[in-house]
N, C-alpha and C positions, 0 to 999 in steps of 0.2 A: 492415490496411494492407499486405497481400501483393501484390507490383506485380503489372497482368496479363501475362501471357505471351504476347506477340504474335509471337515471331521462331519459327518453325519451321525443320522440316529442309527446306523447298523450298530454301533457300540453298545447300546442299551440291549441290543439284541444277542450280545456278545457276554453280556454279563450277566445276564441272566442264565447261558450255560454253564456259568460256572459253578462249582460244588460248593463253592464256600460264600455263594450271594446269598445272601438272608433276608427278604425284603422287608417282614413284618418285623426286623431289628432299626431299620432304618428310620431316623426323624421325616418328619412329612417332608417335601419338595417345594418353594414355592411355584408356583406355576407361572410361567411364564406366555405362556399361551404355544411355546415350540418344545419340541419333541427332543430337540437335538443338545437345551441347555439343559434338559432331565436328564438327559442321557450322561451329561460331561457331568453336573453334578454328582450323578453316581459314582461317578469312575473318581470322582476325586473324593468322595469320603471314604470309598472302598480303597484306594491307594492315594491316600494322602501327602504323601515323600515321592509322588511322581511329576518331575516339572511341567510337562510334556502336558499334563491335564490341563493346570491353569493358563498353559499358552494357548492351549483350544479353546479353554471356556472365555479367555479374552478374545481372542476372535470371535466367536461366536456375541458375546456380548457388544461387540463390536458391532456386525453385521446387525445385532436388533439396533442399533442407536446407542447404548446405555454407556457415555465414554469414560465413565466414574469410576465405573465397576467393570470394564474392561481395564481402568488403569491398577483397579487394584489388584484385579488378577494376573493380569501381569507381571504386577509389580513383586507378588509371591512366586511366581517363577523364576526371578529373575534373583530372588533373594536365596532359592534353589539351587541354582543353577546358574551362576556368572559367566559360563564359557561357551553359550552361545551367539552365535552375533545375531540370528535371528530375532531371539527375545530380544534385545536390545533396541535394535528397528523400528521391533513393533513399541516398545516400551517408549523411544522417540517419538512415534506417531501419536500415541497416547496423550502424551504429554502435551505437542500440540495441540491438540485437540481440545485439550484441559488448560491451556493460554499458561503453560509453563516451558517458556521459549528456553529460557537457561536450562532446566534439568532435560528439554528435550535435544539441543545442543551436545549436552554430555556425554548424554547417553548415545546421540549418532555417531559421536567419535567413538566411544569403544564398539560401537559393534566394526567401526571400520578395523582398528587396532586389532580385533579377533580376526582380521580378515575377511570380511564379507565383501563382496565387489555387486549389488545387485540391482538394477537400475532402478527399484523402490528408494534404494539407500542414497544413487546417486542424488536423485532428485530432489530427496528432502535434504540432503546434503549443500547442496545447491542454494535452495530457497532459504535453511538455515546460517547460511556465511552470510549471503546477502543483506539478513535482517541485522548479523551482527558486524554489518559496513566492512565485510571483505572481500570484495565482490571478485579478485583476482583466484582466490580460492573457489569461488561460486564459479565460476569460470568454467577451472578446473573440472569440477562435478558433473556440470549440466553436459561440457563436451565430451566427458565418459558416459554416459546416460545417451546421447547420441548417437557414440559410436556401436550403442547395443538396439536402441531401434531410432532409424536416419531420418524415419516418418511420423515422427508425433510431433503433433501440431503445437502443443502443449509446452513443450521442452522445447520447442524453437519459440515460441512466445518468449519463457524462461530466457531463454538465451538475448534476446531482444533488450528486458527487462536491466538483466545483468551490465551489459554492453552498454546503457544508457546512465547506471552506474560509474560504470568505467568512463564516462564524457566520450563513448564514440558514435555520434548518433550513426553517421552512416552505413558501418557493422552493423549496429544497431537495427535498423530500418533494412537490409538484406533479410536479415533471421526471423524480422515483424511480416515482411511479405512474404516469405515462405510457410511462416504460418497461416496466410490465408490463404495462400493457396493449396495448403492440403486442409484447411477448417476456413473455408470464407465468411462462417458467420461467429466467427472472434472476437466479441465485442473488448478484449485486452487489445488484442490485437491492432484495431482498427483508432482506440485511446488511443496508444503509444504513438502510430503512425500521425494520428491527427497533432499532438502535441510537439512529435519532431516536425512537421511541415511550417507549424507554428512559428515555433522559435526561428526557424530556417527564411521565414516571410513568404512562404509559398503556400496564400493562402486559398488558391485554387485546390490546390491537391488535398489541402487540410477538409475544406467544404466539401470533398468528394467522401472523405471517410465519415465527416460530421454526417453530412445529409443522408449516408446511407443507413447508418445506424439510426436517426433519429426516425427514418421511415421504418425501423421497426419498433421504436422504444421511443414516442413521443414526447414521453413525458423525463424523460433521459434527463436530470441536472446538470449533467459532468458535460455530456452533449449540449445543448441549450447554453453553457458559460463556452464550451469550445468556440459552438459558432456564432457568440456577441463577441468574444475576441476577434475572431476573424474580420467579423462588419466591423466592427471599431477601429481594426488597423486599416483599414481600404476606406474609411471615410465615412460610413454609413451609420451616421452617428445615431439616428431616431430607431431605424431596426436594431440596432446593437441594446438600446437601451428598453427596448422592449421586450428583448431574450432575456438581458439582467434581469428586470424587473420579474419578468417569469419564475425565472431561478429563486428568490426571494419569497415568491408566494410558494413557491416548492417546500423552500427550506430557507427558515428564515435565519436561519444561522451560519448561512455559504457564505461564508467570513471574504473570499477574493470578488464576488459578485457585490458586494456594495465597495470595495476599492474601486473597481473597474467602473462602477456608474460616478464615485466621484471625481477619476480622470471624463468619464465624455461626457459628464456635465460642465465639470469647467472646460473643456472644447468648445461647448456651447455656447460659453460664458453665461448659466447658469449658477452666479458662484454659492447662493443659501445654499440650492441641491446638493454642488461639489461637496459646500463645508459639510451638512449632511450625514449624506454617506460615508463621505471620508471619515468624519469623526466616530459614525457605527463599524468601520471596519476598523478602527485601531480600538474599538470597545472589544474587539475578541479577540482582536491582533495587537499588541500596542509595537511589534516591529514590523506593522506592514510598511516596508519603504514606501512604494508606490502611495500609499494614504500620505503616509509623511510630505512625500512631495507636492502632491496635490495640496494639500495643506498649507505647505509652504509657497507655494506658486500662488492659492488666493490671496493670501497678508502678502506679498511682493506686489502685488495689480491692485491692493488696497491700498501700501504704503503704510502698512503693517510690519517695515522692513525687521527691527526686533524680534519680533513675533514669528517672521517669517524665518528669520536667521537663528531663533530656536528649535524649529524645525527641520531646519538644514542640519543644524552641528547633532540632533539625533541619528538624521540617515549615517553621519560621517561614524559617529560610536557603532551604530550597525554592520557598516557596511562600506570603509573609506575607498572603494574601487568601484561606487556606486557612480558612473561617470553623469548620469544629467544631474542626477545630488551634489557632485562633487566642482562641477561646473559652473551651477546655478550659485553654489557656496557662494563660489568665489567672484563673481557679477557682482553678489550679492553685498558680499563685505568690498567690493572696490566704491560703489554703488553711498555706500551707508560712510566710508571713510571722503570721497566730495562732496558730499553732504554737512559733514561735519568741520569742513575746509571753508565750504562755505558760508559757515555758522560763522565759524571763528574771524575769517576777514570782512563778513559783516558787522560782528561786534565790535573790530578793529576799528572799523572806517568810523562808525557812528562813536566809538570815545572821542575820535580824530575830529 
């Protein structure tokens, strides 16, 4: 989305034929080290009341980095000149740029609303519904941005993204492989695909995408937790637990990588380890289900069942369509009610 840069320094050269440029009037310049932001400088204290300057010299400031002072010059164009959808765009971009999702939001509708249709506009278009959970509309955006170029790898990524959104991984995963196949080294790409094969239990196809990316980004977290899910569901409980652990010296703060080592440790029937971990990932998570239940699963195999049945009635507040939580609930309290059946016609017989 980097605008292009069409204003050079012929301007400086342009103002200087002028008869009314004065240059020993002029306050010193800071220098920037380019040619091209002296040049727009001039032109905007020589004609101050012209939009069309600040929207260069925010480009331009742009192109060096400087996203502060490309927002504020902008932002003076724009307070110029409200009717163009250009400014607006860019004034959008800005904005992202400057982690102001809402004012950048605002501003990519009215430049829509002026009418601008430009596959810059669709795309952030796109990526801003998304953020604000509408992804039907994101839709909309990414597939006009499409129909203007059918080959960016980029925007079928996007679209991938969106679609996964929407709950449809299969869509979904059509528009992740066409993005590799015109960018095969997409490492969104190759994410996405790995975590729909995931969920899908196809964890051959999943370790295809894991293993290729990790042979180029070994030290990959996001990779590394993919593919100890993957050994974890297929049985491979010691390697699984060796990827977590990796993960963990990585970043000691990958809040799902100590859930996962508290479910395959108690696999293992390791239950200290389960408790654990488990109880470090509900330290950064306190609604990780999966902690939750591991949690509840060791007090159930201790006969901790209270204990354990306080555990359970949290997944049910989180999450009452949590099926092995909701399952396990119910074992749990039939479990805890013969128990106490059998309390009472013991207490029976011995008054008896």
């Amino acid at each position: 989305m980097k605008p292009f840069l069409f204003f050079s320094s012929l301007l400086l050269c342009a103002l200087f034929a002028c008869d009314s440029y004065q240059p020993e009037k002029m306050p010193l310049l800071e220098d920037y080290g380019d040619a091209s932001l002296k040049a727009i400088n001039i032109a905007t204290q020589k004609y101050p009341r012209t939009s069309t300057n600040y929207y260069r010299k925010g480009l331009i400031l742009w192109d060096m980095g400087k996203r502060k002072e490309a927002l504020e010059s902008i932002s003076k164009a724009v307070e110029m000149n409200d009717s163009r959808g250009e400014y607006h765009l860019f004034l959008a971009q800005t904005y992202v740029e400057n982690d102001s999702m809402k004012a950048a939001f605002e501003a990519a509708q009215k430049a829509e609303s002026l009418g601008l249709d430009t596959l810059a506009l669709n795309e952030l278009q796109a990526d801003l519904y998304l953020v604000h959970r509408q992804p039907e509309r994101a839709l909309d955006h990414i597939n006009a941005a499409l129909e203007k170029e059918p080959n960016n790898p980029e925007n079928h990524l996007r679209k991938g993204n969106i679609l996964l959104a929407l709950s449809k991984p299969e869509e979904a995963e059509q528009s992740l492989l066409k993005c590799l196949s015109l960018d095969p080294e997409s490492s969104g790409a190759s994410k996405a695909l790995a975590d729909i094969y995931l969920a899908r239990g196809d964890y051959d196809n999943a370790l295809v995408y894991i293993d290729k990316n990790l042979a180029k980004s070994p030290g990959d977290v996001d990779f590394l937790y993919k593919k100890g899910v993957a050994k974890a569901e297929t049985g491979q409980l010691n390697p699984s637990v060796d990827l977590f652990r990796s993960v963990i010296v990585k970043d000691d703060n990958y809040q799902p990588a100590y859930s996962k080592l508290g479910d395959v440790y108690y696999r293992k029937r390791k239950f200290d380890s389960a408790r654990y971990f488990s109880n470090y990932a509900l330290r950064l998570d306190e609604q990780d289900t999966e902690a939750l239940l591991t949690m509840g699963r060791i007090n159930d195999r201790q006969k901790a069942y209270w204990v354990a049945l306080n555990y359970y009635d949290k997944i049910q507040a989180i999450d009452s369509t949590h099926s092995p939580g909701m399952e396990e609930r119910k074992k749990l309290k039939g479990k805890i009610a013969w128990l106490n059946y059998l309390e009472k016609n013991k207490a029976s017989s011995e008054e008896n």
